[in-house]
Every structure is written in structure tokens, then in C-alpha cells.
Backbone as a chain_set.jsonl record, in Angstrom:
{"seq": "XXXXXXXXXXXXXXXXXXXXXXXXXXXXXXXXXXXXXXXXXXXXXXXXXXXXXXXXXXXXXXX", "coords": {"N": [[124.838, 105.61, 96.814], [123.333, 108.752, 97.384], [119.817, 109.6, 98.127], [118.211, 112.192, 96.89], [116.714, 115.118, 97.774], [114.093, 115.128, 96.447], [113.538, 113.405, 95.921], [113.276, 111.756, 98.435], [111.038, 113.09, 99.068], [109.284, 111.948, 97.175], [108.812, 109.482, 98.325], [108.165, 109.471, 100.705], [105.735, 110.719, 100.5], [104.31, 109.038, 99.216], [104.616, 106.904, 100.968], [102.523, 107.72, 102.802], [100.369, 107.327, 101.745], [100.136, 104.796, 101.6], [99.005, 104.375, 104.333], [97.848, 102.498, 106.786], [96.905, 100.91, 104.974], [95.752, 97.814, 103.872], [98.032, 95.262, 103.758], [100.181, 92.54, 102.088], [102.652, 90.43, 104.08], [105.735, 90.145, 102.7], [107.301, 87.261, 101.287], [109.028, 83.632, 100.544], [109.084, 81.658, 97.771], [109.377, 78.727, 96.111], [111.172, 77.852, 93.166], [109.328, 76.451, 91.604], [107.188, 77.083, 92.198], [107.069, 79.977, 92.025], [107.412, 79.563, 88.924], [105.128, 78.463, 88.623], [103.349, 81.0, 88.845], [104.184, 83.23, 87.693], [103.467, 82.329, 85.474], [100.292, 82.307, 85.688], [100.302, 84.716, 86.205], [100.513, 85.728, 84.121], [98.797, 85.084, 82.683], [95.915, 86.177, 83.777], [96.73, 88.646, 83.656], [98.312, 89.622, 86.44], [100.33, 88.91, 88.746], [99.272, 89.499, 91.304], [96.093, 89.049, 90.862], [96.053, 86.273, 89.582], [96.638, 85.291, 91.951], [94.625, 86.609, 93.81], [92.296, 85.682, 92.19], [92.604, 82.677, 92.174], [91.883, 82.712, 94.76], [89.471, 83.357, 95.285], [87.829, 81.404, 93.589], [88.599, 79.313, 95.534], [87.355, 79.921, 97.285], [84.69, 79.767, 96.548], [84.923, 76.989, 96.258], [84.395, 75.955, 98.883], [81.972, 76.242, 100.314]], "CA": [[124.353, 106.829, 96.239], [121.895, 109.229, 98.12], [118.462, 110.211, 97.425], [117.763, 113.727, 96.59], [115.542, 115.45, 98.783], [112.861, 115.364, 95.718], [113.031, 111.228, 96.16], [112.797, 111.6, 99.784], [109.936, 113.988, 99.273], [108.153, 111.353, 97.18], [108.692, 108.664, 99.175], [107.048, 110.081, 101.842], [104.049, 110.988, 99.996], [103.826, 107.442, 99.023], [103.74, 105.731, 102.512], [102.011, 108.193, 103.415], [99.399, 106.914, 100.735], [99.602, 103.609, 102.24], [99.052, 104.036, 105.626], [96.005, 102.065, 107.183], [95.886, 99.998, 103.308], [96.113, 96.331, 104.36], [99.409, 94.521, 103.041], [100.516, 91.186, 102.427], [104.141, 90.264, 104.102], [106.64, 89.211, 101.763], [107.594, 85.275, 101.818], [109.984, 83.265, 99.837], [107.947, 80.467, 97.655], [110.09, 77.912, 95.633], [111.2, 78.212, 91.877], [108.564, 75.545, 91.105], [105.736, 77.925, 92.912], [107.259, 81.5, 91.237], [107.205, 79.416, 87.848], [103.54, 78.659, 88.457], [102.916, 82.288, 89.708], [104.345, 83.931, 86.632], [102.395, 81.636, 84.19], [98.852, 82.109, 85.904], [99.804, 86.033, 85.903], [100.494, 86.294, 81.972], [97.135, 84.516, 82.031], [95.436, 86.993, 84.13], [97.217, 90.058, 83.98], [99.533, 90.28, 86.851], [100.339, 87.678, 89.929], [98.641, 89.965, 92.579], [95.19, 89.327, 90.198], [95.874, 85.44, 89.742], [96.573, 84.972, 93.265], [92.766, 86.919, 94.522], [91.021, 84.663, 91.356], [92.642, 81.833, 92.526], [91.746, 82.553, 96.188], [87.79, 83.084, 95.303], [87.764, 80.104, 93.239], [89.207, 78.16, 96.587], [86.163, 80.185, 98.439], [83.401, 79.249, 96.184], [84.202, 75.441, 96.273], [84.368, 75.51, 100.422], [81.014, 77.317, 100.847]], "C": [[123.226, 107.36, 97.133], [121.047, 109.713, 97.535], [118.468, 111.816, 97.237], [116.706, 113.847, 97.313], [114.244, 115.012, 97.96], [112.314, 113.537, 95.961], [112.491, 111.157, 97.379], [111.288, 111.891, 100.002], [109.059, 112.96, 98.81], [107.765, 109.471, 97.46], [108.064, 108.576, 100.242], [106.12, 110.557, 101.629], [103.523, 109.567, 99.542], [103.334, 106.735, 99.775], [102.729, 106.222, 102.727], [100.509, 107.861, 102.469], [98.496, 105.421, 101.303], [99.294, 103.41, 103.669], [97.867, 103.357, 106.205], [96.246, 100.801, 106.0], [96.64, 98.713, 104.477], [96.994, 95.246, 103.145], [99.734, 92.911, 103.085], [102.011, 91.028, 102.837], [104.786, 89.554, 103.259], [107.16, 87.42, 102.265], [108.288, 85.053, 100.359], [109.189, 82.331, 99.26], [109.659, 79.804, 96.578], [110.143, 78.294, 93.967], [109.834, 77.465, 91.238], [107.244, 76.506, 91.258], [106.295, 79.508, 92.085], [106.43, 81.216, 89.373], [105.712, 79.49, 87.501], [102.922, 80.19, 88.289], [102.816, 83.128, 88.189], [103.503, 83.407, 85.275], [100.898, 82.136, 84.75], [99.343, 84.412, 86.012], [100.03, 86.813, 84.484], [99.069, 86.003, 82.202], [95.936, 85.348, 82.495], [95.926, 88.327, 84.126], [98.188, 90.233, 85.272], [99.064, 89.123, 88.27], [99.428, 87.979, 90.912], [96.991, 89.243, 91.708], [94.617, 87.492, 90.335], [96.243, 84.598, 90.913], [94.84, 85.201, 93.955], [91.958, 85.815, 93.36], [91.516, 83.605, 91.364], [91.935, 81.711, 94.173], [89.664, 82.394, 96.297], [87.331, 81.88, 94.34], [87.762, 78.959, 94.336], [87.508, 78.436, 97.486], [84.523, 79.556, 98.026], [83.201, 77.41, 96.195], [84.175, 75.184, 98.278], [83.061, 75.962, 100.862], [80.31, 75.67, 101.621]], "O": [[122.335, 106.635, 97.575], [121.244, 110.284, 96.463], [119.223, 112.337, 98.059], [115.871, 112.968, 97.527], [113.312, 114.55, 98.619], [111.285, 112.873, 96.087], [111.402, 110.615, 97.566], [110.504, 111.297, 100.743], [108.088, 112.717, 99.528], [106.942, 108.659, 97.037], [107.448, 107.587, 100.638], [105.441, 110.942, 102.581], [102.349, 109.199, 99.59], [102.283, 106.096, 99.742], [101.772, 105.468, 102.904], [99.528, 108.47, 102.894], [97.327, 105.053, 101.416], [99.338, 102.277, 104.149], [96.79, 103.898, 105.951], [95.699, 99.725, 106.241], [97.505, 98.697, 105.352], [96.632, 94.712, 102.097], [99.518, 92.209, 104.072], [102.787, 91.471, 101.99], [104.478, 88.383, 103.032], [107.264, 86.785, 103.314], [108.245, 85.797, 99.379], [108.36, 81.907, 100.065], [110.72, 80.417, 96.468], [109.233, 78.977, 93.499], [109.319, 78.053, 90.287], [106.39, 76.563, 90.373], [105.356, 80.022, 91.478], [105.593, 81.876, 88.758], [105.143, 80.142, 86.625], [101.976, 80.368, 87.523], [101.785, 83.542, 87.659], [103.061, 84.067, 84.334], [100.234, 82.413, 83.752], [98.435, 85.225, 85.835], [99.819, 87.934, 84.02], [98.223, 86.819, 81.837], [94.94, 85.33, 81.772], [95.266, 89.138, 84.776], [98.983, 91.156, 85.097], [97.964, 88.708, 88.634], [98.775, 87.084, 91.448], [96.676, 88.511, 92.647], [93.538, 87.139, 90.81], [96.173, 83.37, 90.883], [94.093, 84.337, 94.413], [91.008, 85.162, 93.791], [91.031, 82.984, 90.418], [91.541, 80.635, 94.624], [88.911, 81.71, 96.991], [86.187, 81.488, 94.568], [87.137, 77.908, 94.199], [86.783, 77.617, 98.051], [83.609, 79.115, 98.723], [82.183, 76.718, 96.168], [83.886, 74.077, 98.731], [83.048, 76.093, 102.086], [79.315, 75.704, 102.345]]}, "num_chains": 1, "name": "protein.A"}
């Protein structure tokens, strides 16, 4: 199926949103590591959230 110009249109206002923002590359993690993922982001609100408050947790015990 093709996009409609209007999709195209806001597809390209989108990147164009992200350009410069700093991204993480996608990666494959194991069912065992998703399962975790999805439990710690019910618990925080959303995986991207309990991934960064797991990551400053890791930073405050290395100081």
C-alpha cells in the first residue's frame, strides 16, 4: 500500500524534528531481558524511563 502525500508530508516533518536529537541504535536483547524490561517499565512508566533510572542508579554506586 502507498503513503499519501499527507503521510509523506508528515513524515518529513517528523525527521525533520529529529535531526541533531541523539538516538539509541536498536539491538535485539533475549526474551528473558524484554521480560525484565517490560516489568521494570509498568513499574516506572515506560522502558525508555526504567532503562535512564536504572542507568543513574548504576552511576551513583560507581562514583
Amino acid at each position: 500500500m502507498a503513503m499519501t502525500d499527507a503521510q509523506k508530508r508528515a513524515m518529513e516533518k517528523q525527521q525533520q524534528k529529529r535531526v541533531g536529537r541523539p538516538r539509541l541504535p536498536s539491538s535485539c536483547i533475549s526474551d528473558a531481558e524484554n521480560k525484565l524490561l517490560t516489568e521494570m517499565g509498568k513499574k516506572y512508566g515506560s522502558k525508555k524511563t526504567a532503562i535512564f533510572k536504572g542507568l543513574m542508579l548504576l552511576k551513583k554506586t560507581n562514583i
